[in-house]
C-alpha positions in Angstrom: 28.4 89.5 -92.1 30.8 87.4 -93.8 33.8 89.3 -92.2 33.1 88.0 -88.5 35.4 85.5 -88.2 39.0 85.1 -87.6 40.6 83.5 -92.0 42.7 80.9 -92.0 45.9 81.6 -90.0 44.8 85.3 -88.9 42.7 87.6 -87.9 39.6 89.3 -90.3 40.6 92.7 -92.1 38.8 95.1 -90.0 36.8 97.5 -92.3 38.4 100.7 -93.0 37.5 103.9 -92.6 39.3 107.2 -92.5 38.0 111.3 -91.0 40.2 114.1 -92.6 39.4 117.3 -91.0 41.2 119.2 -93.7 38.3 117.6 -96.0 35.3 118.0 -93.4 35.7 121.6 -92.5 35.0 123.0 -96.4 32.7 120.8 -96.8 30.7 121.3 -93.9 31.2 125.1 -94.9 30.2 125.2 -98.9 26.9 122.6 -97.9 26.1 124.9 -95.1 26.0 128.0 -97.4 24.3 126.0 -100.0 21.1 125.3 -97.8 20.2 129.3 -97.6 20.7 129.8 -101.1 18.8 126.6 -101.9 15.7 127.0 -100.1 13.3 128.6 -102.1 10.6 129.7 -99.5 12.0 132.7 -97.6 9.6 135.3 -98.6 12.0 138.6 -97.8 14.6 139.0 -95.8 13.7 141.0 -93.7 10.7 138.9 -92.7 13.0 135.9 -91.8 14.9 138.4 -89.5 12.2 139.5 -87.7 11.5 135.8 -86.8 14.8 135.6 -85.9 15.0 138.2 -83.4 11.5 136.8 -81.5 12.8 133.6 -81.4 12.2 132.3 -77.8 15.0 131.0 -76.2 13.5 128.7 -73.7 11.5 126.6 -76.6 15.3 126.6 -78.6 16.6 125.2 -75.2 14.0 122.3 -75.0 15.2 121.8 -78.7 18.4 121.5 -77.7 17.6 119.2 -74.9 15.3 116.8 -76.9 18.0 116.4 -79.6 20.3 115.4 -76.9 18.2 113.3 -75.4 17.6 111.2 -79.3 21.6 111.3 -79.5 21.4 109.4 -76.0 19.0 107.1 -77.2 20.7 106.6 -80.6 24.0 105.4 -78.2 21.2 103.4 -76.0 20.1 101.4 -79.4 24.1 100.6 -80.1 24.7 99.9 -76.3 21.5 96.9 -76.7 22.7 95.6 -79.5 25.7 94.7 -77.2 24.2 93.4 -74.4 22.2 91.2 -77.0 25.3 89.4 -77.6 26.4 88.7 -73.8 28.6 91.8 -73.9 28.7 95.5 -72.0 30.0 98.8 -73.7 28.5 102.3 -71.4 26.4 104.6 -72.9 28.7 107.4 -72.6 31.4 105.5 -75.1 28.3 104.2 -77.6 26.8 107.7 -78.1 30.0 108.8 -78.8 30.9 106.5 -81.5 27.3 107.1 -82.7 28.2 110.6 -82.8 31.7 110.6 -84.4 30.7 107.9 -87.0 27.5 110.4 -88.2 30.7 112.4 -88.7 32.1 110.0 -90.9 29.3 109.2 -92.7 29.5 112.5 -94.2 33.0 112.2 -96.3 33.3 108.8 -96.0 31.4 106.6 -98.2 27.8 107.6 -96.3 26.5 104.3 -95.2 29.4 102.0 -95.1 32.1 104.7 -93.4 29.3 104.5 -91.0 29.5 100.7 -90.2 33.0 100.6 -90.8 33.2 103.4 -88.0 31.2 102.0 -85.3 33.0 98.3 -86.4 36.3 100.1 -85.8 35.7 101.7 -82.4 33.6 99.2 -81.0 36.5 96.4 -81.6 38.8 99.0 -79.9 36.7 98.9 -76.9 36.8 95.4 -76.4 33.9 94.2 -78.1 34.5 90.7 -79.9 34.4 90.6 -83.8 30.8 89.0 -83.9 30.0 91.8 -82.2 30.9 94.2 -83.5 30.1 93.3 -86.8 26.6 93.0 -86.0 26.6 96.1 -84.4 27.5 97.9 -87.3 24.7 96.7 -89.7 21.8 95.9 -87.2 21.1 99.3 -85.6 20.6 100.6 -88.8 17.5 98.2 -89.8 15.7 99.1 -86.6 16.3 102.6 -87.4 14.4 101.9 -91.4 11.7 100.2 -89.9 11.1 102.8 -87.3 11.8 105.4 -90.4 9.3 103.8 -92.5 6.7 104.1 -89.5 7.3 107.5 -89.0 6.8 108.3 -92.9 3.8 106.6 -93.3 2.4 108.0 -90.2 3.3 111.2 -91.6 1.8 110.8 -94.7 -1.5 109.5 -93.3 -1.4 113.4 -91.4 -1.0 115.0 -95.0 -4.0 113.4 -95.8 -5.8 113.9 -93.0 -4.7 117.4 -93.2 -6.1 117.5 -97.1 -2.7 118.3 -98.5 -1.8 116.1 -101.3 2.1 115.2 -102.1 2.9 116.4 -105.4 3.3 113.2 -108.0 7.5 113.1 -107.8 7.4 113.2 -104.3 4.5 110.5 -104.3 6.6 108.6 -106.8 10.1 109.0 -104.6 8.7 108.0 -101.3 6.7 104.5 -102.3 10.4 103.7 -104.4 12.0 104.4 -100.7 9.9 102.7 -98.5 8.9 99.4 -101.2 13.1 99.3 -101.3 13.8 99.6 -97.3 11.0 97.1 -97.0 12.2 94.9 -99.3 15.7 94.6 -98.4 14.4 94.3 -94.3 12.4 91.8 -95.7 15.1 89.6 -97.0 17.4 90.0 -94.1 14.4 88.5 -91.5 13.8 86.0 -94.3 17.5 85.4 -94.2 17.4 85.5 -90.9 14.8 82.9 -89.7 15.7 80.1 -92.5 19.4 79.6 -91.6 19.5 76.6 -94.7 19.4 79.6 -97.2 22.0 82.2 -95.3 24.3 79.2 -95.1 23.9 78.3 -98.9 24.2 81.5 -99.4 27.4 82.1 -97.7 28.9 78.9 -99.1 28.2 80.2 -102.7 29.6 83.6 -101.5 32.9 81.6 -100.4 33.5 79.8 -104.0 32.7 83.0 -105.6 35.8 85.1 -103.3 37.6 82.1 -103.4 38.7 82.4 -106.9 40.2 85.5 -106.5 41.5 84.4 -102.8 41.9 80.7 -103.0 43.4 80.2 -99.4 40.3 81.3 -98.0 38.4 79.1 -96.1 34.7 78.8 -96.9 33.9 77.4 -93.2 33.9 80.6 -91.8 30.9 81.5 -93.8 29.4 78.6 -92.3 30.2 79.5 -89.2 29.3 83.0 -89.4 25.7 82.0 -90.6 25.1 79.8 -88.0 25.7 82.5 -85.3 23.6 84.9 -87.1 21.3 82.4 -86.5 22.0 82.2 -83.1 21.2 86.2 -83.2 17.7 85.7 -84.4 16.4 83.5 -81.9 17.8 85.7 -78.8 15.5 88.6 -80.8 12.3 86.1 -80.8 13.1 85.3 -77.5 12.2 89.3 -76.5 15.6 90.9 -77.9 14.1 92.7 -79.7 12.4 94.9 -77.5 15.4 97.2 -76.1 16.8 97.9 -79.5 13.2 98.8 -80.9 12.4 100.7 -77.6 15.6 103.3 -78.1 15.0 103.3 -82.1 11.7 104.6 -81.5 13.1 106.8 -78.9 15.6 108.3 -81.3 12.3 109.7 -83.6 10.5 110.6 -81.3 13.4 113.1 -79.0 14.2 114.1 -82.2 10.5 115.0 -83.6 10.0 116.8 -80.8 13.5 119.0 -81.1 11.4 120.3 -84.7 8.1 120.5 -82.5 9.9 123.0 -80.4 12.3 124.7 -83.6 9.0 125.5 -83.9 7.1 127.1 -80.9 11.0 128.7 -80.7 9.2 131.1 -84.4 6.3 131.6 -82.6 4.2 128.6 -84.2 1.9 126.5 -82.4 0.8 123.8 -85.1 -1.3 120.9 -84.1 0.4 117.5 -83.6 -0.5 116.3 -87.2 0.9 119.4 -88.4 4.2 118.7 -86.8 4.3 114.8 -87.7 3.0 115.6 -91.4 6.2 118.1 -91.3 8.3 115.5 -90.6 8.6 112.0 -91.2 7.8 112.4 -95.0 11.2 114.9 -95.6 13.4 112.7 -92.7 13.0 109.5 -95.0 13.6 111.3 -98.5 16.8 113.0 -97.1 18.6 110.1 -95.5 17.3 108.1 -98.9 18.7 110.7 -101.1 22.6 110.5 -102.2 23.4 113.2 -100.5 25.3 113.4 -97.3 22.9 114.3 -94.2 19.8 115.0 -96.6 20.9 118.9 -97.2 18.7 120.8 -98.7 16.4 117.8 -100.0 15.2 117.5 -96.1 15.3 121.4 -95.9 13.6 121.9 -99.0 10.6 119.4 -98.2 10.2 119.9 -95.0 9.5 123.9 -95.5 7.4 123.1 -99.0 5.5 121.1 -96.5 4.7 123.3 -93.4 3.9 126.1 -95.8 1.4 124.0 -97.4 0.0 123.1 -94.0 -0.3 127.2 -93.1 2.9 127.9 -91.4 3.7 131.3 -92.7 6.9 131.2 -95.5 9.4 133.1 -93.1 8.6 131.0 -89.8 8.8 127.4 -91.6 12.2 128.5 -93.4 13.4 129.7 -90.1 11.9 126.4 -87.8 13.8 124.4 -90.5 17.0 126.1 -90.2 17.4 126.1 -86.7 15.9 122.6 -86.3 18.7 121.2 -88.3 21.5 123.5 -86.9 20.4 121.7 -83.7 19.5 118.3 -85.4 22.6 118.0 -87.8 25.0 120.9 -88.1 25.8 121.2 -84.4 26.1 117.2 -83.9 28.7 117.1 -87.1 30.5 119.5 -86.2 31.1 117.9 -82.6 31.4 114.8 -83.8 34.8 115.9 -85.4 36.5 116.2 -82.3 34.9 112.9 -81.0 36.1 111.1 -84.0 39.8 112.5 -83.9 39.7 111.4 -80.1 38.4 107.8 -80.7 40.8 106.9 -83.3 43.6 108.5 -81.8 42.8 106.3 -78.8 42.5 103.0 -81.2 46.1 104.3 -82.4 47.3 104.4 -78.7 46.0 100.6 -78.2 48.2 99.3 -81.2 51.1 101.0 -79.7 
């Protein structure tokens, strides 16, 4: 947040961020191969092709569709965050950079290639730098909180189900959700009492200033009073289009696994489905490894055979709900990312 403003006598370095397809092809490859050989569930071969071949096609359509339709909503939650601040970017150009900085995400220092990303591409749109440095940090805590909701909901349908979490997984998933609570915590706290953001940034400004003394510590100020300014448009109801789409992303995207799914033949209750779910979603995008592979593979199948789903059909559900959930999107996103810096390159010329 500190990097909003203009420094003394120029403009902010923009964060930087990089996609090198050379580097994202083989590892897209090697992770991809790594999820069969990881998964520990398929009972024979031959069972899991069987599946295969009775997969229904209309039900992996409607997974296809749904997981569109959460990418839409995903570039709906960016496009608010916009219009929050008094500006406009189309939905078209938001899911985009949505898309193409999930991309980066994977090669490129996960979380913060990601803001850097959407900072980039939104600037090169238009967007002003308050803006677009607040959209590349506030999405993503709307997204936690809806994450957390969906993974406790989930775990309250293991338990009503009667199938207990083993004591790791117990253990992981209260560290994950007590952390993303904690630091959502402190950015509302930070938030609603402006007197402590700006002390904060002030001591954040002595502290940079000894290694950069012409820095000027009043655009710390600055940028914590219109951080402020963000917090009372959300009490003032902003918050409700950004919430509305974040929910939206989970709940397209839930349903693209609902139909993964029906596609093997399965017709699990709902509880089944959200139990499936939300639990392995939150320890894969809290795990260090790019895209949750094979930890939201791995759970998610461990899970849905524990609920009944026969050993072939939950390996298979899983496989093709993230082909459709993460593969595909990464592997478009490459092109979408080439296309969106090579139009921020065409602007500077």
């Amino acid at each position: 947040m500190t990097e909003i403003d203009q420094a003394a006598g120029g403009e902010a370095e923009e964060p930087k961020s990089s996609l090198h397809i050379l580097r994202i092809l083989p590892i897209v490859i090697v992770l991809g191969l790594l999820v069969h050989f990881v998964l520990p569930r398929i009972d024979t071969i031959s069972a899991a092709l069987e599946t295969l071949q009775t997969m229904k096609p209309w039900a992996v359509a409607f997974a296809f569709l749904m997981e569109a339709l959460s990418y839409a909503a995903n570039g709906a939650l960016l496009q608010s965050i916009v219009s929050l601040m008094g500006e406009r970017i189309s939905l078209r150009r938001s899911t985009a950079i949505e898309t193409g900085a999930a991309t980066v995400a994977i090669v490129a220092a996960g979380a913060l290639g990601f803001g850097a990303s959407i900072y980039r591409w939104t600037r090169n749109g238009g967007i002003s730098q308050r803006t677009a440095m607040l959209a590349s940090w506030l999405p993503s805590v709307f997204d936690s909180i809806t994450l957390i909701v969906f993974a406790l909901l989930s775990a309250a349908a293991l338990l009503f189900r009667h199938v207990g979490l083993s004591r790791t997984t117990l253990v992981a998933l209260v560290i994950v959700i007590s952390a993303l609570v904690a630091v959502i915590g402190t950015i509302i706290i930070l938030l609603a009492r402006n007197e402590w953001l700006i002390a904060i940034s002030i001591g954040a400004a002595r502290v940079i200033q000894r290694v950069r003394p012409s820095l000027d510590d009043v655009q710390f100020v600055e940028s914590a009073h219109r951080v402020a300014g963000t917090w009372h448009s959300l009490k003032r109801g902003g918050w409700i289009r950004p919430g509305l789409s974040s929910i939206l992303v989970l709940t397209f995207d839930l349903l693209s696994f609902r139909y993964a799914l029906l596609a093997a033949g399965q017709h699990p209750h709902f509880t089944v489905v959200l139990a499936g779910y939300g639990v392995p979603i939150l320890l894969g995008r809290a795990s260090f490894i790019p895209g949750g592979i094979a930890v939201t593979e791995v759970a998610m199948a461990a899970i849905l055979t524990a609920l009944g789903i026969p050993g072939a059909a939950a390996v298979v559900s899983v496989l093709v709900y993230r082909l459709i959930s993460f593969w595909i999107p990464s592997l478009i996103g490459i092109p979408i990312a080439v296309t969106l810096q090579a139009t921020k390159r065409e602007a500077r010329a």
